[in-house]
C-alpha positions as CSV (number, residue, x, y, z in Angstrom):
1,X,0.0,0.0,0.0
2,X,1.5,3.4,-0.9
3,X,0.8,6.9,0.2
4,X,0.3,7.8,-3.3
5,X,-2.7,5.3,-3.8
6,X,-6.2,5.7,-3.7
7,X,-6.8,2.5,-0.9
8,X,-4.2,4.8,1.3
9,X,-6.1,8.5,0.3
10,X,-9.5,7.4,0.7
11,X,-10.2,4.5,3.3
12,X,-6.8,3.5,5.7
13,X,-5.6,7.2,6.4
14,X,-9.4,8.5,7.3
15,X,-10.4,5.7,9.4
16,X,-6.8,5.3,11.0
17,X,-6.9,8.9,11.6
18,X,-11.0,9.0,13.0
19,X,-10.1,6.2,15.2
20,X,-6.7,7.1,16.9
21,X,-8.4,10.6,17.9
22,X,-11.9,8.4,19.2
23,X,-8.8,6.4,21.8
24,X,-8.7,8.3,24.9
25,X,-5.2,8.4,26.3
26,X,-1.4,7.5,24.3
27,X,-1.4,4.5,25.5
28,X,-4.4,3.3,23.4
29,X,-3.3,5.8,20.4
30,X,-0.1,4.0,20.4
31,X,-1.8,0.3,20.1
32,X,-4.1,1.6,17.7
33,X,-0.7,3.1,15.6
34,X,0.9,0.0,15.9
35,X,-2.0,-2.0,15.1
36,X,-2.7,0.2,11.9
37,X,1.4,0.1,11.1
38,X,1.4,-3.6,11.0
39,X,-2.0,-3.5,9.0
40,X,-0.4,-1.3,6.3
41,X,2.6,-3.4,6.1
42,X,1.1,-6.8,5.9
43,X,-1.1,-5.8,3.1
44,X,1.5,-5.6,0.2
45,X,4.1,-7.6,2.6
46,X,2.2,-10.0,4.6
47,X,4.8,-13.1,4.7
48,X,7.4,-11.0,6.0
49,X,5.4,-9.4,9.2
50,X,6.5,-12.4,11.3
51,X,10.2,-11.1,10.2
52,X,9.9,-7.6,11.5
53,X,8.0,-8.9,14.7
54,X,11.1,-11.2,15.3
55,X,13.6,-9.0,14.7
56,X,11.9,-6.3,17.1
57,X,11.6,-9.3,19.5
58,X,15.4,-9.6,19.6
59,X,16.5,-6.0,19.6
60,X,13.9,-5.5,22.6
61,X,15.5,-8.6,24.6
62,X,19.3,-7.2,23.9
63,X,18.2,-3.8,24.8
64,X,16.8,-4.5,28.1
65,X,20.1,-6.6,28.5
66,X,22.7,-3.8,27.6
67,X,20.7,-1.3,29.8
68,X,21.0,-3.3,32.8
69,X,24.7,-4.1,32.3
70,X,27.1,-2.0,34.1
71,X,30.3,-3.4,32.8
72,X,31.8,-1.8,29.9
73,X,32.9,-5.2,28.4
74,X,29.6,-7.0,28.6
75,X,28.0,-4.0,26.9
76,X,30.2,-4.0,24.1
77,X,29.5,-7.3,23.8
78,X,25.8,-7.2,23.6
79,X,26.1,-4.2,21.4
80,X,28.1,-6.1,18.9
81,X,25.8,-9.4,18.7
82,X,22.9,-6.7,18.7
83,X,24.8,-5.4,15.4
84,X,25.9,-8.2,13.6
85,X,22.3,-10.1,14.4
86,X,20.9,-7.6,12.3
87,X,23.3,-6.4,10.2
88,X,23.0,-10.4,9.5
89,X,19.5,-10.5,8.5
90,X,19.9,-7.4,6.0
91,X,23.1,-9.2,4.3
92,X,21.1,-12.4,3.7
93,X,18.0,-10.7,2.3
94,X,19.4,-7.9,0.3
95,X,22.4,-9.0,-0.6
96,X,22.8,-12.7,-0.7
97,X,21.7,-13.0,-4.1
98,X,23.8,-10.4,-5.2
99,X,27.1,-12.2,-3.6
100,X,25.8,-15.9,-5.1
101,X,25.9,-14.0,-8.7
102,X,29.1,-12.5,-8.5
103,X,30.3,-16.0,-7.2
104,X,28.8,-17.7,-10.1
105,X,30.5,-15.5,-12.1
106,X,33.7,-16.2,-10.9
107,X,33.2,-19.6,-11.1
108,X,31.8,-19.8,-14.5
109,X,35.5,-18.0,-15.4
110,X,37.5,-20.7,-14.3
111,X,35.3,-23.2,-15.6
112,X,33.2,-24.8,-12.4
113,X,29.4,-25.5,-11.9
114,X,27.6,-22.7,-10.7
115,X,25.8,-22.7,-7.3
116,X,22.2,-24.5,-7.2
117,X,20.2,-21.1,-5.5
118,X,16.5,-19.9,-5.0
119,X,16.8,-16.7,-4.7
120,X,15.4,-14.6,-1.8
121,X,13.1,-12.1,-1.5
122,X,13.4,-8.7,-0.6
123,X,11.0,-7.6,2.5
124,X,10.1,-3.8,1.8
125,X,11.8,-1.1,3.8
126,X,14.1,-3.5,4.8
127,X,17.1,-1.4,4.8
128,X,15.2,1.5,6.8
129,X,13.8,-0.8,9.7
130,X,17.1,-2.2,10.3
131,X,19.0,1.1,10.3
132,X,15.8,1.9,12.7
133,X,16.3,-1.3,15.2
134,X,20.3,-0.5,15.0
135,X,20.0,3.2,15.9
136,X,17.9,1.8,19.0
137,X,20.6,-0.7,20.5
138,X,23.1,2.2,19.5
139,X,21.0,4.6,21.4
140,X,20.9,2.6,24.5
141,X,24.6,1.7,24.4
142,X,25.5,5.2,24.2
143,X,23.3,6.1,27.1
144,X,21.4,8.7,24.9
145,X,17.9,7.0,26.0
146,X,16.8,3.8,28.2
147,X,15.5,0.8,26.3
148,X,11.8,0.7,26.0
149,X,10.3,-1.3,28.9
150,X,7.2,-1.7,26.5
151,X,7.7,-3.7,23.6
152,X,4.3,-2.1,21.9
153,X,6.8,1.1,22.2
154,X,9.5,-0.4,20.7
155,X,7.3,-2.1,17.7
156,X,5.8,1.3,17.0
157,X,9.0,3.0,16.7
158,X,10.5,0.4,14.1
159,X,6.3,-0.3,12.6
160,X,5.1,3.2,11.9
161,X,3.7,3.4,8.9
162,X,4.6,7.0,8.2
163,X,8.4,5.9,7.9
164,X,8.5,1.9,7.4
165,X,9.3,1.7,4.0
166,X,10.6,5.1,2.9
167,X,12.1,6.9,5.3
168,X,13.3,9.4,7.3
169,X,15.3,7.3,9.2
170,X,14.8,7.7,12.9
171,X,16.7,7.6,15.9
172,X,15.1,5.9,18.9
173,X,16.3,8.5,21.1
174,X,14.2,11.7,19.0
175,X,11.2,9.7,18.7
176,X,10.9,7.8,21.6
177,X,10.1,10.9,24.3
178,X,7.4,11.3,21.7
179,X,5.9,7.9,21.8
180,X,6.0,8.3,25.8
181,X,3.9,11.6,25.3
182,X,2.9,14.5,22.7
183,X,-0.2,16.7,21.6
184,X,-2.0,16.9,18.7
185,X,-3.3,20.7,18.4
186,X,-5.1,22.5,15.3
187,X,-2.2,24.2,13.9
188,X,0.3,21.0,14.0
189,X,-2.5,18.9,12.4
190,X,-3.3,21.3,9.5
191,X,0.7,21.5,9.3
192,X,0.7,18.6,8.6
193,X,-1.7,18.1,5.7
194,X,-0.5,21.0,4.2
195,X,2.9,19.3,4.1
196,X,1.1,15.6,3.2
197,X,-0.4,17.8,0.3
198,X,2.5,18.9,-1.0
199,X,4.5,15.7,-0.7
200,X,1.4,14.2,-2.7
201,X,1.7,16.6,-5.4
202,X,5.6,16.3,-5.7
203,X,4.5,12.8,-6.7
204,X,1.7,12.7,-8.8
205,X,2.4,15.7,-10.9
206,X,5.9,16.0,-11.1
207,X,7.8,13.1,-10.5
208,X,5.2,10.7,-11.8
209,X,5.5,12.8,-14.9
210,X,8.7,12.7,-15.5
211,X,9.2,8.6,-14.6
212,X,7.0,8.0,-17.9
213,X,9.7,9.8,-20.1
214,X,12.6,8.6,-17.7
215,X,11.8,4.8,-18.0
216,X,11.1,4.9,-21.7
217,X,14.3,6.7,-22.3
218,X,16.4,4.2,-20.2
219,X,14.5,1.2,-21.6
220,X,15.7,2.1,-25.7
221,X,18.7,-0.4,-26.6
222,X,21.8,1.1,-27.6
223,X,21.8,2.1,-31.1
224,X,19.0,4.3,-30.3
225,X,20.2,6.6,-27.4
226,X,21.2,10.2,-28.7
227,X,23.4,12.6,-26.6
228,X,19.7,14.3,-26.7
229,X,18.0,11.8,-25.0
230,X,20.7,10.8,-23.0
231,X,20.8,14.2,-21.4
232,X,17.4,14.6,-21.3
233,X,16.8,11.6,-19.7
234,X,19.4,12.1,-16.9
235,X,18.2,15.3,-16.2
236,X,14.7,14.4,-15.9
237,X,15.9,10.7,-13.6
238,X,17.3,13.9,-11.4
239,X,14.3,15.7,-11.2
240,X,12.3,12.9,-10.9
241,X,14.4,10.7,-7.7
242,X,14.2,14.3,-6.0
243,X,10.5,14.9,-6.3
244,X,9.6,11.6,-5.5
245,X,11.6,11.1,-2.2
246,X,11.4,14.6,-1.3
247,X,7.7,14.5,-1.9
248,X,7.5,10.9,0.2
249,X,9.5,12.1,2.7
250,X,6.9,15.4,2.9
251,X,4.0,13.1,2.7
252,X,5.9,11.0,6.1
253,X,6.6,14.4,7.8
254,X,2.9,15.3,7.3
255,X,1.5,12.0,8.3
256,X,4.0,12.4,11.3
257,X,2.5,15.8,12.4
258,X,-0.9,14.4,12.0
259,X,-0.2,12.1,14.8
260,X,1.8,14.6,17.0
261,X,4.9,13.1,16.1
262,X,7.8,15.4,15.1
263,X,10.7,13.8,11.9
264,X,13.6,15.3,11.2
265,X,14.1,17.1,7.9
266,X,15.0,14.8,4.7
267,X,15.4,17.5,1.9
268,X,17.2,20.9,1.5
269,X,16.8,22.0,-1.6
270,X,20.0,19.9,-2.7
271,X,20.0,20.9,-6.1
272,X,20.9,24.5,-4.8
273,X,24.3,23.1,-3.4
274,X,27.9,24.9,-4.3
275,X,29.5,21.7,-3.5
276,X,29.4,17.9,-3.0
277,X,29.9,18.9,0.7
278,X,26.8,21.2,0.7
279,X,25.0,18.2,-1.1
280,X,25.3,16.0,0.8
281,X,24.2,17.9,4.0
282,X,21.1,18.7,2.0
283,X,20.0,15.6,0.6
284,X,18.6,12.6,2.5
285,X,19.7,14.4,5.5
286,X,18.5,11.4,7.9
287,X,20.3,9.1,6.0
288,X,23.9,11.1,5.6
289,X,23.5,11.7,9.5
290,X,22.9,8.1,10.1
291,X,26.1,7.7,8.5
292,X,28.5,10.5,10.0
293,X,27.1,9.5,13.9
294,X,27.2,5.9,14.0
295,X,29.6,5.0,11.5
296,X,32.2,7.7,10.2
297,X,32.9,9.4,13.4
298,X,33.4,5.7,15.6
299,X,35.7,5.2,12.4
300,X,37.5,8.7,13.5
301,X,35.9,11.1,11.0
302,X,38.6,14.3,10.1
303,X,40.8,13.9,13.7
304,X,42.9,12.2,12.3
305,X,45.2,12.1,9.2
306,X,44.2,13.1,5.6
307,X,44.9,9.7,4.4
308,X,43.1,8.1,7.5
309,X,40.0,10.3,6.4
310,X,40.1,9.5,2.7
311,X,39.6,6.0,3.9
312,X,36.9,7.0,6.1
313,X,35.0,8.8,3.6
314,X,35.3,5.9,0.7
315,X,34.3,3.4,3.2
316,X,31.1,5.3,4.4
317,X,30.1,6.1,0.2
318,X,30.8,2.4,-0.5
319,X,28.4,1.4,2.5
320,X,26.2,4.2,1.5
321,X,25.9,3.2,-2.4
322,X,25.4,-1.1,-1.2
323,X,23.0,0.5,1.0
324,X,20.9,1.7,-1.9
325,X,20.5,-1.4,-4.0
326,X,22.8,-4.7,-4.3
327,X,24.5,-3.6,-8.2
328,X,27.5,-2.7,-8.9
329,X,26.2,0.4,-10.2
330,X,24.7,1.8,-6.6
331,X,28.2,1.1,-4.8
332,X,30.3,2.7,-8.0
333,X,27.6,5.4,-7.6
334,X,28.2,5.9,-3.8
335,X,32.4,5.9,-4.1
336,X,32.2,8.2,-7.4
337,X,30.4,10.5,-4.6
338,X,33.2,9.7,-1.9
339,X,36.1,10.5,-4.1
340,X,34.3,14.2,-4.7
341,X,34.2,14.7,-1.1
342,X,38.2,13.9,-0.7
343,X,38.7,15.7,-3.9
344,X,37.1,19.0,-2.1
345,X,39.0,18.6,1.1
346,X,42.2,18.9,-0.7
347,X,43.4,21.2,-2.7
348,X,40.8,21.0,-5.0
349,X,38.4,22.1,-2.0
350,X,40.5,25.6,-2.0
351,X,40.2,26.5,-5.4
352,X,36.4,26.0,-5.3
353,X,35.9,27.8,-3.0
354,X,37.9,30.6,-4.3
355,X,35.6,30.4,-7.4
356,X,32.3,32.1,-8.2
357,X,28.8,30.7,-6.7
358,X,27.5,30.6,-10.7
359,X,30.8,27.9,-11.2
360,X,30.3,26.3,-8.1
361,X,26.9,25.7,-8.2
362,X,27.2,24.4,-12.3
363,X,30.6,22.3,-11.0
364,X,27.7,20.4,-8.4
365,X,24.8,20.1,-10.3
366,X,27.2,18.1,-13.2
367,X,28.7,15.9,-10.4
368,X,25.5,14.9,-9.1
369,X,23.4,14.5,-12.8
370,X,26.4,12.7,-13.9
371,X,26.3,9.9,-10.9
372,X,22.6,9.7,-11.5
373,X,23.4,8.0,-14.7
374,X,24.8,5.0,-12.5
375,X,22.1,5.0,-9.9
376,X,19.6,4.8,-12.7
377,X,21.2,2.6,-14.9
378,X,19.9,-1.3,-14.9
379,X,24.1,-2.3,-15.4
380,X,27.1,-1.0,-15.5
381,X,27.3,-1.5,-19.4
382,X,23.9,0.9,-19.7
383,X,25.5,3.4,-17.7
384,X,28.7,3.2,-20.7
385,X,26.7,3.5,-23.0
386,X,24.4,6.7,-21.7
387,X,28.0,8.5,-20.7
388,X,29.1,6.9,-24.9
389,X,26.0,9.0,-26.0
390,X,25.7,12.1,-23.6
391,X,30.2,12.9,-25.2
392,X,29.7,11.8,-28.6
393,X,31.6,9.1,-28.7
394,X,28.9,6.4,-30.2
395,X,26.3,6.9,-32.1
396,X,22.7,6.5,-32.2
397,X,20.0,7.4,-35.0
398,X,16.1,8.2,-32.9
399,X,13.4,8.5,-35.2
400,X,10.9,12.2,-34.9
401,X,8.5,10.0,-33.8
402,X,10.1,8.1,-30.8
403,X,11.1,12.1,-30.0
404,X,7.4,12.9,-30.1
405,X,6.4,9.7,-27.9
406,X,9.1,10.9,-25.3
407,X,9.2,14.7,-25.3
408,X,4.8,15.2,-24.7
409,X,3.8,18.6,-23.2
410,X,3.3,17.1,-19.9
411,X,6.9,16.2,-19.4
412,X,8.1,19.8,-20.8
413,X,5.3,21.0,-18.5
414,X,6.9,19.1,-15.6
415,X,9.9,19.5,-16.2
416,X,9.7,23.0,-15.9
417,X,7.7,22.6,-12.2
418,X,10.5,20.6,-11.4
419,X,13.3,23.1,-11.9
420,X,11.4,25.9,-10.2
421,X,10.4,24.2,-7.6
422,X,13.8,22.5,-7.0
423,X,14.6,26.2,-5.6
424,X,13.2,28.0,-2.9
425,X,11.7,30.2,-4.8
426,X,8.0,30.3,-3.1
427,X,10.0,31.5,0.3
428,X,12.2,33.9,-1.9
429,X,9.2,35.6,-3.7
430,X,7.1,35.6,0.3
431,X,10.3,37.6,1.5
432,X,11.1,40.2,-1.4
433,X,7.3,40.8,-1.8
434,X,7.1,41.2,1.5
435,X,10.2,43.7,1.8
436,X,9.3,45.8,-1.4
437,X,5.5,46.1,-0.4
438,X,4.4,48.6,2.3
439,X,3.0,48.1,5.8
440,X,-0.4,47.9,4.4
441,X,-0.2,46.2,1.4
442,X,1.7,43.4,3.6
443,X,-1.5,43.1,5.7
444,X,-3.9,42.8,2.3
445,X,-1.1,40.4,1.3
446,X,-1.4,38.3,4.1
447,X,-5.0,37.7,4.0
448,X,-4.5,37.1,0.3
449,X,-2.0,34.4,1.3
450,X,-4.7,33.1,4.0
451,X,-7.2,32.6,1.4
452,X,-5.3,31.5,-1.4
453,X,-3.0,28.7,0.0
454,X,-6.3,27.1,1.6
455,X,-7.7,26.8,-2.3
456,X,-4.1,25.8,-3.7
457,X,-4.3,23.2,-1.8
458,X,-7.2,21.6,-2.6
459,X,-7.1,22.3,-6.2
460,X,-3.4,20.2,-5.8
461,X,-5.4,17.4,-3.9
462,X,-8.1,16.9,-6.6
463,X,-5.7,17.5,-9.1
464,X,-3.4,14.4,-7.6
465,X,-6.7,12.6,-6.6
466,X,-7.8,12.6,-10.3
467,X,-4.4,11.6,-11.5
468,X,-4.9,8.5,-8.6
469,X,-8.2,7.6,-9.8
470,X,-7.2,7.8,-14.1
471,X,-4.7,4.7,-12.7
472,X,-1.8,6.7,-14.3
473,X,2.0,5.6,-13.7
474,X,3.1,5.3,-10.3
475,X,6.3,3.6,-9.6
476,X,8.0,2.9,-6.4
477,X,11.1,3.6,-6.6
478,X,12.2,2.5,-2.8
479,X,11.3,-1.5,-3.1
480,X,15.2,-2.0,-3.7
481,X,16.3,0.2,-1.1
């Protein structure tokens, strides 16, 4: 069940939503939450609840283990079996098949039988609720927050349905204070449709949009993939990944505020970055985070030497990129993005910075499209041949009608929404008009605002609705991660 469907829209969200506010007390909203979470995952997921409910089964048992130890060496004991427990289940579902192929490659090479294997599986969100359950046991090792006495608290925190199976990534000590206790007032609760609303649109109208041209491009064979489309394409795939996780992570946020709950921020305008540095601290902020606190700084971050944090930096990209998908393509993706960030704390780093924002921020946004091309592409050999097309250096022929199938008004039409709204612009606009204009034109602006954003809204919802209901494309892009 996604956010972006008309089963989510129409029937679970109202009647989770009418019957968490008829529960009297958090304790009851909380069973109800959990009861609803496990609800929304078991209907697209159902033979891999009993997974989740074991694995939150462990964690909860080690947790209340490591908080009653005293000594140091028995906690770091826990902590590691914690760890490698499920570090252990994500290898074998996400990755095991990916390791038996590359073995059977090998083997095939020096001329033995290949290994006899069903493949596995891949549970949704998989990657999210384990970073979830091991940001809990990391929590309570460091002492930031006690492990959950409840284990309904504990199954909420890694079960919402907000953030199961896209994100943000929480950390058991932000949310769980908020499982203990929060409010739910008007303003927070129209927040947070307004934000839902927004997210939804993201979706449906832009990014939606763009994946019909985006797949169709990627999917032509070789010999028919111009530098035209092969720009194109990229720089629509880089529209498109940031509207649609930026516009689930908005719909999550919402959704969070609707209950009382408070998520960190996911998305910062990314695309507006001067830097791979500044990128990175504005795009999938809860998962770059994740990264720096409980992996590259216990691996001694920047204290120590340059060399020391070039390693550093290449293993937490490597990590990140596997992290994204089990190809070759995701963890060339994620160390192409490491060796920028060593590149820019060298020498490198000094003359961009002594450089103009206009080169900066064109030096960024061709780093980033440019390792789009691998996160999009199927294999490494599609990724060749879009960077072959995009320099010139093979050649294609695309007949006027293919360009006519691809390029429709709606993509130019989104395309454009995309790059506009890539940028703050609407925030930019609300402050200059609101500098240039006079004390009372400000006020009769204002209660233009107040009117207007109430209608925009709605015209976005049935808008997005309408799209829902004519069954139009509407890919999830996070079943890999």
């Amino acid at each position: 069940m996604l956010f972006s469907s008309p089963i989510f829209l129409f029937l679970f969200l109202p009647l989770v939503l009418a019957i968490y506010f008829l529960c009297p007390g958090p304790r009851l909203r909380n069973i109800w939450l959990l009861v609803a979470s496990i609800i929304f995952y078991a209907w697209g997921e159902v033979s891999f609840v009993l997974l989740i409910l074991g694995s939150t089964a462990m964690n909860y048992a080690l947790g209340l283990r490591m908080d009653r130890q005293t000594e140091v060496r028995d906690r770091k004991w826990t902590v590691a079996i914690a760890v490698a427990l499920n570090l252990g289940l994500l290898i074998f579902f996400k990755y095991a098949n990916f390791f038996v192929a590359n073995l059977n490659a090998l083997r095939h090479t020096v001329q033995l039988a290949p290994i006899n294997w069903e493949p596995v599986r891949l549970p949704i969100g998989i990657s999210f609720f384990t970073f979830h359950a091991l940001s809990y046991i990391i929590d309570i090792y460091r002492r930031k927050w006690p492990a959950a006495r409840n284990p309904a608290d504990l199954a909420l925190y890694i079960f919402f349905f907000p953030q199961l199976i896209a994100g943000p990534i929480l950390r058991w000590s932000a949310i769980a204070p908020q499982i203990a206790a929060r409010t739910v007032n008007r303003e927070r609760f129209a927040d947070g449709i307004r934000r839902f609303i927004y997210g939804l649109a993201k979706k449906m109208l832009v990014a939606n949009t763009l994946a019909v041209s985006v797949d169709q491009i990627f999917s032509l064979s070789r010999g028919l993939v111009t530098p035209a489309l092969a720009w194109a394409g990229t720089a629509a795939y880089m529209l498109q990944i940031y509207f649609d996780f930026s516009g689930y992570s908005d719909m999550a946020i919402g959704l969070g505020k609707m209950f009382g709950f408070d998520f960190m921020e996911n998305f910062n305008y990314p695309y507006i970055s001067q830097s791979i540095r500044d990128f990175w601290r504005r795009w999938h902020i809860s998962l770059s985070s994740w990264f720096r606190d409980y992996l590259y700084f216990p691996l001694g971050g920047n204290r120590r030497s340059p060399g020391r944090t070039g390693f550093n930096l290449l293993v937490v990209f490597f990590l990140c990129g596997l992290w994204h998908g089990a190809s070759w393509t995701f963890v060339i993706w994620g160390l192409y993005h490491g060796c920028f960030l060593i590149l820019e704390r060298a020498r490198f780093g000094t003359f961009l910075d002594s450089r103009a924002a206009f080169f900066r921020h064109v030096y960024t946004l061709l780093v980033v499209l440019m390792g789009w091309v691998f996160f999009r592409a199927d294999s490494l050999e599609q990724a060749m041949t879009f960077f072959g097309a995009m320099f010139g250096v093979t050649r294609a022929t695309t007949s006027d009608a293919l360009f006519d199938q691809i390029f429709t008004g709606q993509f130019a039409v989104a395309m454009l929404a995309g790059i506009v709204f890539a940028t703050p612009v609407a925030s930019w606009l609300e402050r200059e008009l609101g500098r240039l204009l006079s004390a009372g034109m400000e006020r009769i602006m204002r209660v233009t605002v107040v009117i207007a954003e109430p209608v925009l809204l709605i015209a976005l919802l049935l808008i997005s609705a309408m799209r829902l209901a004519g069954g139009t494309y509407n890919p999830f892009i996070y079943f890999r991660f």
